[in-house]
C-alpha positions, 0 to 999 in steps of 0.5 A: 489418491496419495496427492490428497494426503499432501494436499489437504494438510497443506491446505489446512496449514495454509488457512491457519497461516492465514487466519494468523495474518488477518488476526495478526493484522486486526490486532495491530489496528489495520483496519479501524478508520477505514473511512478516514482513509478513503476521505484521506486521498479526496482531500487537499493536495499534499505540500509541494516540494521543498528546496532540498528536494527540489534540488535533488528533483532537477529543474524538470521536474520542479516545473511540473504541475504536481498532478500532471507526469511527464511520458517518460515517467 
């Protein structure tokens, strides 16, 4: 019984503390164009590498098909 007296105001601050983080995440827009976002990965392939990070990939990976991962990756 005396584990409740801890329990429940932690509870209660751990739904508010909650309820600040949604709200929290609401206002700063992290939910608005959630359909673009999911269009966003079906689309075009992203640009390939350029010679400043090819340079720093190595010559294995710079012969890779950008989809495909090696088995030590």
């Amino acid at each position: 019984m005396e584990s409740l007296y801890l329990l429940i105001p932690l509870s209660a601050l751990l739904v508010l503390l909650i309820l600040a983080v949604f709200g929290w995440a609401l206002h700063r827009g992290q939910f608005e164009e959630l359909d673009a976002e999911g269009e966003r990965i079906l689309g075009a392939e992203p640009a390939g590498l350029d010679a400043d990070q090819a340079a720093a990939a190595g010559p294995h990976q710079e012969s890779m098909h950008p989809g495909t991962r090696s088995a030590g990756m």
